[in-house]
N, C-alpha and C positions, 0 to 999 in steps of 0.2 A: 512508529505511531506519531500523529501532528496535528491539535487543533481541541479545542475545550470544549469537553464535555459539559455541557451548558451546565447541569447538577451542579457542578462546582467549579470556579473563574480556575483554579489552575490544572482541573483532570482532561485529562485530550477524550474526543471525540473516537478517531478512528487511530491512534497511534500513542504508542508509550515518547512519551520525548524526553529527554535528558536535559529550542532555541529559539538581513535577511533583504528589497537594493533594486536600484534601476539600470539597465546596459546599454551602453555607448556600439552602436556599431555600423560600420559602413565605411568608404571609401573618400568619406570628405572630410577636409578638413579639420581639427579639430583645436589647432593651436601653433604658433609660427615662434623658431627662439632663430632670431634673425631671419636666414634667407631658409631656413631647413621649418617643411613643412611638417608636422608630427599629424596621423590623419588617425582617425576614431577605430579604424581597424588595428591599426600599430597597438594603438592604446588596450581595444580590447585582447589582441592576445599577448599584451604584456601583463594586465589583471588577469588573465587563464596562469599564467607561468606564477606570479607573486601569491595568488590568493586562488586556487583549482578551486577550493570545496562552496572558498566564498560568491567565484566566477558563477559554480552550477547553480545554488541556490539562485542567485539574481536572474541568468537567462530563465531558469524554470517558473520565477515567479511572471517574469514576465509576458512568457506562453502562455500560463494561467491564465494570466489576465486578458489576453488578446482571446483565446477563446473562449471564454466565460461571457467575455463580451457576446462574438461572434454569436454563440450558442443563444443567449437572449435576443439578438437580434431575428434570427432563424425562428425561433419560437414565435416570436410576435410574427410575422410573415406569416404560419402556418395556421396559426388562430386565426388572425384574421382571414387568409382567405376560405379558413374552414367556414367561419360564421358569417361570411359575406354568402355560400353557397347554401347557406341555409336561413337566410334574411335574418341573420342577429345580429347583437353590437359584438364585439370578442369578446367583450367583459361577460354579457350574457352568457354565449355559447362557453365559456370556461368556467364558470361557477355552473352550469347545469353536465357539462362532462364530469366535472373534479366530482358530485355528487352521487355519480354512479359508479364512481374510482376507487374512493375514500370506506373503509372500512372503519367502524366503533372500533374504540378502544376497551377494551372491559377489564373487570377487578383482576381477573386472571393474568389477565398481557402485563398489566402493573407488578404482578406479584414475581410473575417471571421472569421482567428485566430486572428487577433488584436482586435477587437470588444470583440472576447469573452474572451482576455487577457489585456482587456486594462489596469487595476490595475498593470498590470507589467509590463508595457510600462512608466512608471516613466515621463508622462508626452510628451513623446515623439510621434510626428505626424505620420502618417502613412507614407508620404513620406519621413520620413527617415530612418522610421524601416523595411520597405516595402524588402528593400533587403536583409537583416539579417533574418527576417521570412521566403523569398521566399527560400536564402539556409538551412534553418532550415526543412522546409517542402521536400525541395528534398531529405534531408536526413534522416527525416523519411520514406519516399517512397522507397528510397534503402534499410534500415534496414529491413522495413517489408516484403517487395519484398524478401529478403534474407530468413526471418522467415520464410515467408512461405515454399518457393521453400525445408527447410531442414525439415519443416512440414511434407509437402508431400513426400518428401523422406525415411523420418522415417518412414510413413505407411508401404509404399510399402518396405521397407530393413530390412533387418536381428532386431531381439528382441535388446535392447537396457535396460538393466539391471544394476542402480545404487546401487554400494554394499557398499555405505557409506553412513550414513544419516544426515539429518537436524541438527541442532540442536533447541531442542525442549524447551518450557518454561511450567512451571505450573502456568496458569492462572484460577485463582476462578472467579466462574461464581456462580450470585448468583440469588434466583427465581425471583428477583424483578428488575434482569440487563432486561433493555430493548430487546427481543428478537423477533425474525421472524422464525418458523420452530421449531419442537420436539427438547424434550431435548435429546431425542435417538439416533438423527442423526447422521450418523458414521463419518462427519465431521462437523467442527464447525468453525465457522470464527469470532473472537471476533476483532472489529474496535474501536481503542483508534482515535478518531474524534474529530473535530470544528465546529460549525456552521459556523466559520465567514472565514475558511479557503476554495481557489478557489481550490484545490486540492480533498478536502475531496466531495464536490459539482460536481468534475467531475469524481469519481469513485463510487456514487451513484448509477449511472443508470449502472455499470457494476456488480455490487452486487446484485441488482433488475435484469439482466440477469443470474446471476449466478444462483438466488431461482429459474427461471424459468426453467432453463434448468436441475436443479436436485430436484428440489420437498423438499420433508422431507428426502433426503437422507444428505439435510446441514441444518444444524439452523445458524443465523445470530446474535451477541450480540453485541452490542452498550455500549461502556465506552465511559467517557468523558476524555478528552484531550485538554482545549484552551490554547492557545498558546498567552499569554495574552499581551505580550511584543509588537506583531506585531497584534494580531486583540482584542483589545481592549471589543468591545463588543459581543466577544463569552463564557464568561464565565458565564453574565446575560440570552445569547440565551441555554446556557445547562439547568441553571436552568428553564427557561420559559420550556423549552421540556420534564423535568422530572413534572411539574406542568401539565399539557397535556396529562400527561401517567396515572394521578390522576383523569382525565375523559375518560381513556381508548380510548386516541386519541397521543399518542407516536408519531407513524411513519406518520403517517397523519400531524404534527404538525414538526415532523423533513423531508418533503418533503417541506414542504411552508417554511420556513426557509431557505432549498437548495435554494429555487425558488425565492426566495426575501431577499439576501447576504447583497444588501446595504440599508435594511431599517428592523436593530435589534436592534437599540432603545428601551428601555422600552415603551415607549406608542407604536410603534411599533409591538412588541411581541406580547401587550393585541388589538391588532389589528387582526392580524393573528390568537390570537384566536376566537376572535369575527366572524371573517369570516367563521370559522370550525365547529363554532356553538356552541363551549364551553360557560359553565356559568361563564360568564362573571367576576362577580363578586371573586365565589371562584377563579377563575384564577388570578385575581388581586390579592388579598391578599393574596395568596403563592407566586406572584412573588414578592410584596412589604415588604413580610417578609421574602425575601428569606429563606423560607421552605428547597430549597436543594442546600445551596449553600455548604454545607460540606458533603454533596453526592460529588458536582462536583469537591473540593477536594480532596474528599477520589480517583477518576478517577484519578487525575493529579500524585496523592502521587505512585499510585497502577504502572501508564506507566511509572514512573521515577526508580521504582525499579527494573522494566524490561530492560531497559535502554532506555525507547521511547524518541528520542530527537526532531520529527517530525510529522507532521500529513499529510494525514491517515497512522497511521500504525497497519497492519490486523495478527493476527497472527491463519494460519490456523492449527487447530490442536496443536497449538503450533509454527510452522513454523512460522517466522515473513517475510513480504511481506510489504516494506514499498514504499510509495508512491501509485500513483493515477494509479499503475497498468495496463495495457491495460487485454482484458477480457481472450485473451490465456492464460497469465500466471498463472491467477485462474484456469483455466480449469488443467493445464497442474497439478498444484499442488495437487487440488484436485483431479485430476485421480490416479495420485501415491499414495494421502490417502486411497481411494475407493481401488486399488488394493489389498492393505495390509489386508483391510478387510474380502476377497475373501478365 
């Protein structure tokens, strides 16, 4: 999870966090100790060896930023020649699309994001957060509103061909990582996750839509990542989950867990599995002997090298996609994987 939940200066947006830089790269020069030329690629993968996690974060920020650019560039192109085809300014044609985009917000939708945010509501009643959520939600209504409208533009406009890519990580997947879908599959989305995080809880069911809509052409891998400092008992709920996977009920066991955040308690746990119909017993004594708690370890050790500082963060392909996502941006990524494959 990464980024502030506008509600409050320190709650993240799309990511639980527990934490960032510019990169030097290419083939010139970068500095002379007498006749020995030291050149910016040297440099860069001596920062990859001294500083991995700090290396990732820097190249990914600055991905972002080149396409974030790219993408408003794109956008403006597509406005305008929208409303040049239909004799308006862009300003115009974009305030009269976003209008037929943009859904009301109503008392309801207010009532319903605090309910299902109320852990980040710090206590605070609905009639005072009530306004802050209602401008929060118009604002997602214009962003999306916008998404789409350049969505749909992109269908119908000219091919749109990024000639610079990701940056990518080498992440080991191993037979016994929790998975969903073949190991063939020409994309792969490995999720450094928490039980006890509300982030990771609300990009479930867009992952569960994502295997639906591509079959075995994605497999799904599950690391652990609890973020122990702020949810205290998620790093007993990983263990309980790989205990789970030991009766060949993994994902079945990491679904009641999404589904029941605030009761992961140890008698809790062996509760949840009792309802699943596990043996009881053996499920007890892997989680009283924590059986894997240096599994969930060896998960925390493995996202810190990559430089995971939040939860969920999915790396498709290698491509890191952090935070709780909405389900376009999967699509959007894994179609550029899929293309490449073509």
């Amino acid at each position: 999870m990464k980024r502030a939940l506008f509600l409050t200066a320190a709650v993240s947006l799309f990511a639980c966090s527990s934490a960032p830089a510019q990169q030097a790269t290419g083939g010139e020069a970068a500095a002379r100790v007498g006749d020995r030329v030291i050149t910016a690629k040297e440099i860069d993968d001596r920062w990859k060896v001294l500083d991995p996690s700090g290396h990732a974060e820097a190249a990914q920020k600055q991905y972002e930023g080149k396409r974030s650019a790219l993408d408003a560039i794109v956008a403006e192109m597509l406005i305008a020649q929208a409303a040049k085809a239909k004799k308006m300014t862009p300003e115009a044609y974009e305030e009269a699309e976003l209008k037929t985009r943009i859904k009301a917000v109503g008392e309801s939708d207010v009532v319903t994001f605090y309910q299902s945010n109320i852990n980040q509501m710090q206590g605070r009643s609905l009639d005072v957060m009530a306004p802050a959520i209602r401008r929060y939600l118009q604002d997602q209504q214009s962003e999306s509103a916008r998404a789409s409208l350049i969505a749909d533009l992109r269908k119908s406009g000219p091919e749109v061909r990024v000639l610079f890519d990701a940056p990518r990580n080498a992440i080991e997947v191993s037979a016994d990582d929790p998975a969903i879908g073949p190991a063939s599959a020409p994309v792969t989305l490995v999720e450094f996750s928490d039980f006890q995080c509300p982030f990771c809880q609300r990009v479930a069911p867009t992952l569960k839509q994502v295997k639906q809509k591509y079959g075995d052409k994605v497999r799904v891998v599950w690391k652990d990542f609890p973020l122990t400092q702020i949810h205290p008992q998620a790093f007993k709920a990983g263990e309980a989950a790989h205990c789970a996977a030991d009766q060949g009920k993994f994902w079945e066991y990491h679904d009641q867990l999404f589904a029941n955040q605030q009761a992961l308690q140890p008698n809790d746990l062996k509760k949840h599995a009792a309802d699943l119909g596990l043996d009881a017993t053996a499920f007890a004594t892997c989680l009283d002997t924590s059986k894997y708690g240096e599994r969930v370890r060896d998960g925390v050790a493995e996202g810190s090298r990559l430089g995971v500082n939040s939860t969920p963060t999915i790396y498709v392909n290698g491509r890191v996609l952090s935070g709780a996502q909405p389900y376009e941006t999967f699509v959007t990524v894994i179609d550029e994987e899929l293309s490449k494959t073509k």
